[in-house]
VOPAGU-2260 file (C-alpha; in pm, 1 decimal, decimal comma):
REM VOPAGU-2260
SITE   aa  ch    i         X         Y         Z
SITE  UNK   A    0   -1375,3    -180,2    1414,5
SITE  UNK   A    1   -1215,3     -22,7    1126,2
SITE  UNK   A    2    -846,6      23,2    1169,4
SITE  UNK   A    3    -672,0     317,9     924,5
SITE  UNK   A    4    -404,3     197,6     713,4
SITE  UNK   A    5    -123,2     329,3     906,7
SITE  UNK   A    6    -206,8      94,2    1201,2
SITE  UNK   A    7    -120,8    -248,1     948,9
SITE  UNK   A    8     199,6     -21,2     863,5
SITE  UNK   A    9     316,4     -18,2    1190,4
SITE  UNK   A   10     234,1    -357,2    1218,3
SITE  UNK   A   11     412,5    -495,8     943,6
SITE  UNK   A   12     713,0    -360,3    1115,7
SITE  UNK   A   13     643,8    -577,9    1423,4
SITE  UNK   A   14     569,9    -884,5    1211,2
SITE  UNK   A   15     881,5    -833,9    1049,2
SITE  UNK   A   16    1063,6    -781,2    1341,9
SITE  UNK   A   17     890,9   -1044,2    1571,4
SITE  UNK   A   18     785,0   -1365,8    1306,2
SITE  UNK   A   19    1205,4   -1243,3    1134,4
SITE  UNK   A   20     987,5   -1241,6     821,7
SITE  UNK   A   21    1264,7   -1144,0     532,5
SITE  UNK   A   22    1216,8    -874,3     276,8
SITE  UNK   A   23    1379,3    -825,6     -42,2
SITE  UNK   A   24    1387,0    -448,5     -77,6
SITE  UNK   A   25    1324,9    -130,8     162,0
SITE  UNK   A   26    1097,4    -220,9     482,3
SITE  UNK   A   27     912,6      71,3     444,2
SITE  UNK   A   28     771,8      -2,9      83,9
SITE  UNK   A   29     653,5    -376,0     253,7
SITE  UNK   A   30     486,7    -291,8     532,1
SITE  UNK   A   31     277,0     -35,1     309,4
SITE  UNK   A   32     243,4    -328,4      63,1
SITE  UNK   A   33     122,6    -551,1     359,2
SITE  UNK   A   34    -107,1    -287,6     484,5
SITE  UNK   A   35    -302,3    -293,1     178,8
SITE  UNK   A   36    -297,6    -654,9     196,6
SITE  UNK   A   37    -448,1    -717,8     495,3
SITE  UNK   A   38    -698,3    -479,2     460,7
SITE  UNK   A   39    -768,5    -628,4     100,8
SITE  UNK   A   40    -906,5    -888,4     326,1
SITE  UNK   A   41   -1054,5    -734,3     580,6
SITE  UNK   A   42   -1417,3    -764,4     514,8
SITE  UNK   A   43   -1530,4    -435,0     753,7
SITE  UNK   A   44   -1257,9    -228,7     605,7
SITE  UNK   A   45   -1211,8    -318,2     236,5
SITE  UNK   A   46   -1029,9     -63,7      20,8
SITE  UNK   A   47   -1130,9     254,0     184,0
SITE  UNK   A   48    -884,6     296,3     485,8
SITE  UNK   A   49    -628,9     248,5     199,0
SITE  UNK   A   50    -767,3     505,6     -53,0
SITE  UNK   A   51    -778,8     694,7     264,4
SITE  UNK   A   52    -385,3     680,5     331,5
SITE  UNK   A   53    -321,5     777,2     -17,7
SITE  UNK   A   54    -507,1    1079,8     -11,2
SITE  UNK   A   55    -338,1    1146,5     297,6
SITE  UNK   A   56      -0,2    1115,3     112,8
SITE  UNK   A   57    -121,8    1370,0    -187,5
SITE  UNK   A   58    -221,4    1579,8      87,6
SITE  UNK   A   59      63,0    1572,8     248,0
SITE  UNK   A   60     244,1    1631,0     -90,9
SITE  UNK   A   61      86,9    1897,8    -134,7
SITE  UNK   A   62     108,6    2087,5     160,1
SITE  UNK   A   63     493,9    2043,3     118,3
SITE  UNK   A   64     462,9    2198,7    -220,1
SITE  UNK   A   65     289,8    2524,6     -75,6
SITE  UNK   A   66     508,7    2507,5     231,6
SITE  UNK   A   67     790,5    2480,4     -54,6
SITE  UNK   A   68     934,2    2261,6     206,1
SITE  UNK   A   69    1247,7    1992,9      28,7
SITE  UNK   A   70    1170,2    1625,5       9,7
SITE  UNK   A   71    1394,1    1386,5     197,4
SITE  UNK   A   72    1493,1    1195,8     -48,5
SITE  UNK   A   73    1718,3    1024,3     163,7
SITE  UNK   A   74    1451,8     917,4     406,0
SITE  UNK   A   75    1387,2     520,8     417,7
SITE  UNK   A   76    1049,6     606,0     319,4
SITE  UNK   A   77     949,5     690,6     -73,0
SITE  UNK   A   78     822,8    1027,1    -156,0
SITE  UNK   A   79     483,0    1094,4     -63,2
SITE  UNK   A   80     351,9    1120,7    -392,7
SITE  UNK   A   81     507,7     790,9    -468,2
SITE  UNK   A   82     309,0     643,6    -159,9
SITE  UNK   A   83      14,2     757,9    -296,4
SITE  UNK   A   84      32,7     639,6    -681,7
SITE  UNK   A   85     198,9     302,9    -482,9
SITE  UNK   A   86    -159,6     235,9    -319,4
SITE  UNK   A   87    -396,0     362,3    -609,2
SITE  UNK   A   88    -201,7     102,4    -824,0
SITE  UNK   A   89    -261,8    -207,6    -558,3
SITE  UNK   A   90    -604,3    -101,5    -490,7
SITE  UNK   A   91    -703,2     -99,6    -818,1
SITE  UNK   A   92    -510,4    -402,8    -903,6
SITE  UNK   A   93    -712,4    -618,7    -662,8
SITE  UNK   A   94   -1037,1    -511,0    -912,1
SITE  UNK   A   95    -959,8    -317,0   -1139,2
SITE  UNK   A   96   -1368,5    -368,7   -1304,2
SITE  UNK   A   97   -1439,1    -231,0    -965,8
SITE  UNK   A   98   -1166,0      73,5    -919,7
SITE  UNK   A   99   -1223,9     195,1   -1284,9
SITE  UNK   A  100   -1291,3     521,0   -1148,1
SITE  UNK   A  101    -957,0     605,9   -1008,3
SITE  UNK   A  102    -816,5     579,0   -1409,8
SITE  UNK   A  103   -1138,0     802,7   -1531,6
SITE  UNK   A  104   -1057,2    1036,1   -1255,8
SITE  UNK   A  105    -726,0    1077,6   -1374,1
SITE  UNK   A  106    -516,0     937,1   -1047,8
SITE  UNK   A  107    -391,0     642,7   -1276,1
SITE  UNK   A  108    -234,9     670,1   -1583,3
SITE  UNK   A  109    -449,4     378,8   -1831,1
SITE  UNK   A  110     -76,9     293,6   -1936,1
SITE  UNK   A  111      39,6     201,4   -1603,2
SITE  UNK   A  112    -339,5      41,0   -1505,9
SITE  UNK   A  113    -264,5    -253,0   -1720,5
SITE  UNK   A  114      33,1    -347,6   -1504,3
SITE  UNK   A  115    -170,7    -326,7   -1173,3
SITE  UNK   A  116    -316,3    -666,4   -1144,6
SITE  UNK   A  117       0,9    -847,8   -1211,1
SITE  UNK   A  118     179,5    -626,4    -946,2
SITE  UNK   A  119     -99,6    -679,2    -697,0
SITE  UNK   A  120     -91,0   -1079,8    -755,8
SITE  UNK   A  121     266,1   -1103,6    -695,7
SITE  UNK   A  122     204,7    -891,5    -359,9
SITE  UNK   A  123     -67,8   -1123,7    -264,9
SITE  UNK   A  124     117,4   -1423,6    -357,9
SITE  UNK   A  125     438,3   -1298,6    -121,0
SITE  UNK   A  126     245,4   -1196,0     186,9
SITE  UNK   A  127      49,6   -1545,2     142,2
SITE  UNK   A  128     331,6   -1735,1     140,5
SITE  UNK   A  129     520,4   -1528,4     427,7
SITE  UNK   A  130     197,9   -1514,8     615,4
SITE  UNK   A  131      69,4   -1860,9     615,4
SITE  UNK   A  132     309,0   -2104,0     807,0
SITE  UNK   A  133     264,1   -1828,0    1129,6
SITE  UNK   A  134    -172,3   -1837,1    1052,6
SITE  UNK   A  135    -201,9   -2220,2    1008,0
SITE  UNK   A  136      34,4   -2282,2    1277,1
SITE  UNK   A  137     295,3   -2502,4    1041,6
């Protein structure tokens, strides 16, 4: 079954909450990191519910922009166009051989592709590390 992005969002909150997993900046910016973790791995899933949220964020952008509708900028979550360019970048960290297209269709800048991979290791690394003593039982 393929589960949308937003469902691993929600549940990073509960894993959080339930496993006290800590976090070392806003909640809301881990969970969405986790989310495309976990479905990094999921082999049914891949990168596509992912892709999917972020065009849901542009969308949702966008229809603010017509709407001419303020941003929170106080909310807890990051701007919705931030959201989006936050899960292009991790996506095409993971492979960036692979994701090519998302720089030659002009959602990533080439001078902020270079820094993807490193970002998306040091994601992978943290959720591994948080993760694993709760999935190998130690």
């Amino acid at each position: 079954m393929r589960r949308p992005s937003f469902f691993y969002h929600e549940l990073g909150h509960a894993l959080i909450h339930v496993l006290d997993l800590p976090t070392t900046g806003r909640q809301e910016y881990a969970v969405d990191q986790l989310s495309t973790y976990v479905l990094a791995y999921e082999s049914e899933a891949g990168d596509s519910p992912t892709l999917d949220a972020a065009l849901a964020f542009l969308a949702w952008a966008q229809e603010a922009k017509v709407a001419q509708a303020d941003s929170p900028y106080w909310d807890e979550h990051s701007l919705n166009e931030q959201r989006f360019l936050n899960l292009v970048y991790w996506v095409y960290g993971q492979d960036p051989e692979r994701f090519q297209h998302l720089v030659q269709q002009g959602h990533l800048p080439e001078s902020r592709a270079v820094r993807c991979p490193g970002e998306w290791q040091q994601i992978d690394k943290s959720w591994t590390v948080l993760l694993d003593p709760h999935l190998t039982g130690q």
